[in-house]
N, C-alpha and C positions, 0 to 999 in steps of 0.2 A: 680681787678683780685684776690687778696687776699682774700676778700669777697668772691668771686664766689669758688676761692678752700676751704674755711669753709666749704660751704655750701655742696659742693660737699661731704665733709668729713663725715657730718653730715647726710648727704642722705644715703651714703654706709651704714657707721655703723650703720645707723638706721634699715636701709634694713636686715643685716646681724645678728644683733641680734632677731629682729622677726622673722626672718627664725630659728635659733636657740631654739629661745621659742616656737614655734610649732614643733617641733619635742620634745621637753619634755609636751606640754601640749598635744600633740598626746599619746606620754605612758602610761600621767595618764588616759586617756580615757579610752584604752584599756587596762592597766592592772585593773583599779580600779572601772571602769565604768559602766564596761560591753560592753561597743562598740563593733565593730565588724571590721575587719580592712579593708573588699572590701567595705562594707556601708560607713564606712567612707571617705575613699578615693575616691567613686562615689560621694558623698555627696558635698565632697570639690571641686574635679577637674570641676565637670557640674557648681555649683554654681560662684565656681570663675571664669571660664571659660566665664559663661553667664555676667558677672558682668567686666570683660574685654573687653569683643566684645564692649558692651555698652560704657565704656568707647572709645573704639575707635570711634565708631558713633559719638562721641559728639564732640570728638576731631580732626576728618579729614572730618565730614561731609559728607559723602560720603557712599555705601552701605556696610556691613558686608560678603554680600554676591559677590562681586567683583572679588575674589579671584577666583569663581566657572568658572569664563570666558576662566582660562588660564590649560587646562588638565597638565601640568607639572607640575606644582605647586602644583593641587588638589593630584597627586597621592605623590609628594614630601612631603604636606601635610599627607596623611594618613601614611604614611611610618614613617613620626618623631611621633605623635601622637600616634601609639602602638607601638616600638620600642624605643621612646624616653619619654616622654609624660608618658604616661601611666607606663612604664616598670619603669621608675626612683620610679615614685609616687608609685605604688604599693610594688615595692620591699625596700624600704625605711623604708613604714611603716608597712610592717612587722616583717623587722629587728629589728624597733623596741619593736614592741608587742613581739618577745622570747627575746629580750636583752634589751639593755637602748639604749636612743636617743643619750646621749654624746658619747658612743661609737661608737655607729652606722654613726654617723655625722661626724667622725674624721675618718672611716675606709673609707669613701664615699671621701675623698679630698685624695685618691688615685689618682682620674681620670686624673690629668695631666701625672702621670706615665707611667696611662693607653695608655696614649693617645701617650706620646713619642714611649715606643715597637710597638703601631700599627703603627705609622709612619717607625719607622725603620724597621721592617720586611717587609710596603708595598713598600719602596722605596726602600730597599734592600741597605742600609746606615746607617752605624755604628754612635749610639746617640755621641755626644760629651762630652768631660771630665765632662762637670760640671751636665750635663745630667744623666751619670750613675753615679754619687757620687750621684745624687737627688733621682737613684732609690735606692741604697745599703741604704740611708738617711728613707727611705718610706716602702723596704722590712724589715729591723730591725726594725725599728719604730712599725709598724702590728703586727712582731712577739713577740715585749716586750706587747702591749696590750692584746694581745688574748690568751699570754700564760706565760705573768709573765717571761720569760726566761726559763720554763721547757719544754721540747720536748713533756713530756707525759701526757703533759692536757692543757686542754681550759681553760682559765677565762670568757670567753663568753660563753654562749650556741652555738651549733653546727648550729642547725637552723638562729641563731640570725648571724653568720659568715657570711653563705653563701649567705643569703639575704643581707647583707652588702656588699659582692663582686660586687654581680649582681647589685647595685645600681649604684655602682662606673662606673662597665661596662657601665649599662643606661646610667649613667651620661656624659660620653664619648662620646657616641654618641650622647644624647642630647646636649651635647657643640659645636662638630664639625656639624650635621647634618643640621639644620636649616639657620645658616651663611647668605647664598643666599637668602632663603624665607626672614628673617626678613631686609636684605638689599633691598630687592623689595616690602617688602609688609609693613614692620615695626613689630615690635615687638605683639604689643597690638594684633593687628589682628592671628598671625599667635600663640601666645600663647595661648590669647583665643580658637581658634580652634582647637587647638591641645589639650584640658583639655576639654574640650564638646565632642570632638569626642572621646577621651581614654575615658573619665567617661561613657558617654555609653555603649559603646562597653565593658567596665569591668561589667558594671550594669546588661546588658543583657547576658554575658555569665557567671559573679556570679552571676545570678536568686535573684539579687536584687531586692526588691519591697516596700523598704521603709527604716529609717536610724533606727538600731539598737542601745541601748544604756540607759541607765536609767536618762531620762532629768530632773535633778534637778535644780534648779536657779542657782547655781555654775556652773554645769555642761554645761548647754546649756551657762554661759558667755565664759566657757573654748572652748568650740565649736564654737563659733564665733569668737575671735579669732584666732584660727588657719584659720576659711576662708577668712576674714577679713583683719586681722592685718600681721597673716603672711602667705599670699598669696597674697592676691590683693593690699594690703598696701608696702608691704615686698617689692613686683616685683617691683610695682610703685617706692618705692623712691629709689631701685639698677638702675633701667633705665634710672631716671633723675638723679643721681648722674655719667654719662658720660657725658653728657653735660656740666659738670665744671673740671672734673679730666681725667689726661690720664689712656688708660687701664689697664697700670702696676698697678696704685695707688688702682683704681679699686680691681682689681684680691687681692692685696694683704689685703687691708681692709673687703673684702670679705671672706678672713678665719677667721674673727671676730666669724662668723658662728659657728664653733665649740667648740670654746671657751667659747660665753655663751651657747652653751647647754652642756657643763659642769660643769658651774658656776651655771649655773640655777638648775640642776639637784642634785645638791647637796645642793642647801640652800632649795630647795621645795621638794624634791624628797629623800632627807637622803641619796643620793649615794655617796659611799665613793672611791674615785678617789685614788687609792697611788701613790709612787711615780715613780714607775715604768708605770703605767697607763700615768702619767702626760709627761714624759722621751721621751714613743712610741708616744702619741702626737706631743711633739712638734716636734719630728724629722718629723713627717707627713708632720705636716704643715708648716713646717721652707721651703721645697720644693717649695711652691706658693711662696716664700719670693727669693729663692734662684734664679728661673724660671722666677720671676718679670723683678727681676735685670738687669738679661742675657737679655732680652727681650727690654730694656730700654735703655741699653748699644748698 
């Protein structure tokens, strides 16, 4: 048992660091690159997409196309896949192309906040104590990164904000929406689907037609990467790191995630973090830690 919770440990945080390092090797793409951020992100989401279904073939034997038998599902399906899917991915890495991925990564672990207010205004039930000390912990948090403590200016770019909201938003949805599909269908399947169907559907209405970007030998390793390593690598070992840890441990090894893409972002990238930057962080993230807890409890 001790073994298998190593392992488990070692799966998350390996998970969550990858996830972390593609969002700063996403910046340098497109701040340094030349990429483009819809080519990009059609690029990754079809790729990894096709490269999960596969996986799932291998691993349940059974058709990809299975799913297509049950109409609830197929429309459950396209509903998380542009709403979810799609929306997280695109507004993500936008954020990051006007801002940095460290910030933009720590503004996006809002979504359990996000996700307590929608509970309570749709239940019509007041959050509990430790619930709103996590939001007052989350809104001051935001407000020390993006504005240093001064009311009358941004430390972000403006653009880079609000595409960092809407991600958090995405993300919310993509947290709660799929629940059902991936307890009936499994993960592999319904992830895959939802990154093929979004990358499309973003390919064809950004009049994509090929991947943008200046392919140097560094540059296409940096590109691979992010499809690879942290995507289909990334997903992979956060999936089978439940199989040995409960979800608290989970969730909470999971905000590893913004942490190194702040660490990464600064020892590759020369971003300088102060300490007020560091402060709005951790009050962000201290939330999943706070949320874990209660959850455990």
């Amino acid at each position: 048992m001790f073994k298998d919770r190593q392992k488990g440990l070692l799966l998350v945080s390996t998970g969550a660091l990858m996830w972390g390092g593609s969002g700063v090797a996403g910046q340098y793409l497109l701040q340094n690159c030349g990429f483009e951020t819809t080519s990009l992100v059609v690029s990754r989401m079809v790729i990894a997409g096709l490269m999960l279904l596969i996986m799932d073939l291998l691993a349940h034997k059974q058709s990809i196309l299975r799913i297509l038998k049950d109409k609830e599902s197929v429309l459950s399906l396209i509903l998380f896949s542009i709403f979810g899917m799609l929306a997280v991915q695109f507004t993500y890495f936008s954020s990051i192309n006007y801002g940095n991925a460290a910030a933009t990564t720590v503004i996006q672990y809002l979504t359990p906040i996000i996700i307590i207010t929608y509970n309570a205004i749709r239940l019509h039930k007041a959050p509990k104590r430790l619930e709103i000390f996590c939001v007052f912990l989350a809104v001051t948090g935001t407000f020390l990164l993006v504005t240093h403590g001064h009311l009358s200016q941004l430390v972000i770019p403006f653009k880079s904000l609000v595409f960092a909201l809407l991600s958090a938003v995405a993300a919310a949805y993509y947290t709660v929406k799929p629940k059902n599909l991936i307890i009936k269908w499994g993960p592999l399947l319904i992830i895959g689907w939802s990154m093929l169907i979004g990358g499309i559907l973003l390919g064809l209405l950004g009049g994509v037609t090929g991947i943008s970007g200046n392919f140097t030998p560094f540059n296409t390793i940096i590109y691979i990467y992010i499809i690879i390593f942290g995507t289909v690598v990334a997903f992979g070992c956060y999936l089978s790191s439940v199989k040995y840890l409960e979800p608290q441990e989970t969730s909470m090894f999971g905000s590893l995630e913004p942490l190194a893409a702040i660490v990464i972002s600064c020892i590759f990238l020369n971003l300088h973090f102060g300490l007020l930057d560091l402060l709005g962080s951790v009050m962000i993230i201290s939330t999943i830690f706070l949320l874990s807890i209660r959850k455990k409890r």
